[in-house]
C-alpha positions in Angstrom: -33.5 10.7 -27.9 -30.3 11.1 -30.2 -29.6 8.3 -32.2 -26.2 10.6 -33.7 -23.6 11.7 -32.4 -23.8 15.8 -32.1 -21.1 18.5 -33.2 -19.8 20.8 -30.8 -22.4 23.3 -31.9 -24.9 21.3 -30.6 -22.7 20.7 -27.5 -22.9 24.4 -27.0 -26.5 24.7 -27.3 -27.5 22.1 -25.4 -24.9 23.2 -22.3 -26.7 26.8 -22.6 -30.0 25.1 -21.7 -28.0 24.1 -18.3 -27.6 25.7 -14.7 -24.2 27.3 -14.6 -23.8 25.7 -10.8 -24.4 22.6 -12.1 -20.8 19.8 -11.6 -19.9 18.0 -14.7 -19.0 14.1 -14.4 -17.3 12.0 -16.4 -17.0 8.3 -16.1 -13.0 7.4 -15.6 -11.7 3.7 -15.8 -9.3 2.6 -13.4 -7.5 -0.8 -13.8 -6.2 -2.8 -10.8 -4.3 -5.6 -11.5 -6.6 -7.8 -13.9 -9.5 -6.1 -12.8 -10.9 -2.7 -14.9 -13.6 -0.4 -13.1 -15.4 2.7 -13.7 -16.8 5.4 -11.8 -17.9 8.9 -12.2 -15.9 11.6 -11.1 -15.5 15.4 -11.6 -14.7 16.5 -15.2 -11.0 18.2 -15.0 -10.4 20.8 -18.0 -7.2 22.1 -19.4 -5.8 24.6 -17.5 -3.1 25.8 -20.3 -5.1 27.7 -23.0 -2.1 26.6 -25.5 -3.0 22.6 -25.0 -6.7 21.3 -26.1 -5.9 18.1 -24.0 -6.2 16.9 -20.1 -6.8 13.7 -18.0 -10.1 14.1 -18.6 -10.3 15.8 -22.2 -9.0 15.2 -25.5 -9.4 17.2 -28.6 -8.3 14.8 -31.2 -8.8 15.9 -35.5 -12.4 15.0 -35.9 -13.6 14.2 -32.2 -14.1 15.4 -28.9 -13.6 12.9 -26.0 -14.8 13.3 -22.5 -13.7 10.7 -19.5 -10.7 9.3 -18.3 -8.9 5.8 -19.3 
């Protein structure tokens, strides 16, 4: 178990490892009135090769954040 967080290079070689079929998931938060709840769903990319960032990604200076708030 990884008690660090990883780099993207270790991203990458871990996702090699992976069937290419396989879905990605992503835990999004979703707030209803006073209530907050989370539940997996697909992992959406960006589509625009000019923008890093989506719903469910953002590429921030120093970190890499998967999910959606």
């Amino acid at each position: 178990m990884t008690t660090k967080g990883c780099t993207v290079k270790e991203l990458r070689e871990f996702l090699a490892k992976l069937p290419d079929d396989l879905t990605v998931k992503v835990l999004a938060e979703h707030s209803y009135g006073y209530e907050t709840s989370t539940r997996w769903t697909d992992l959406r990319l960006p589509t625009d090769e000019h923008h890093l960032n989506s719903d469910d990604v953002y590429v921030g200076d120093k970190t890499l954040e998967l999910g959606c708030r």
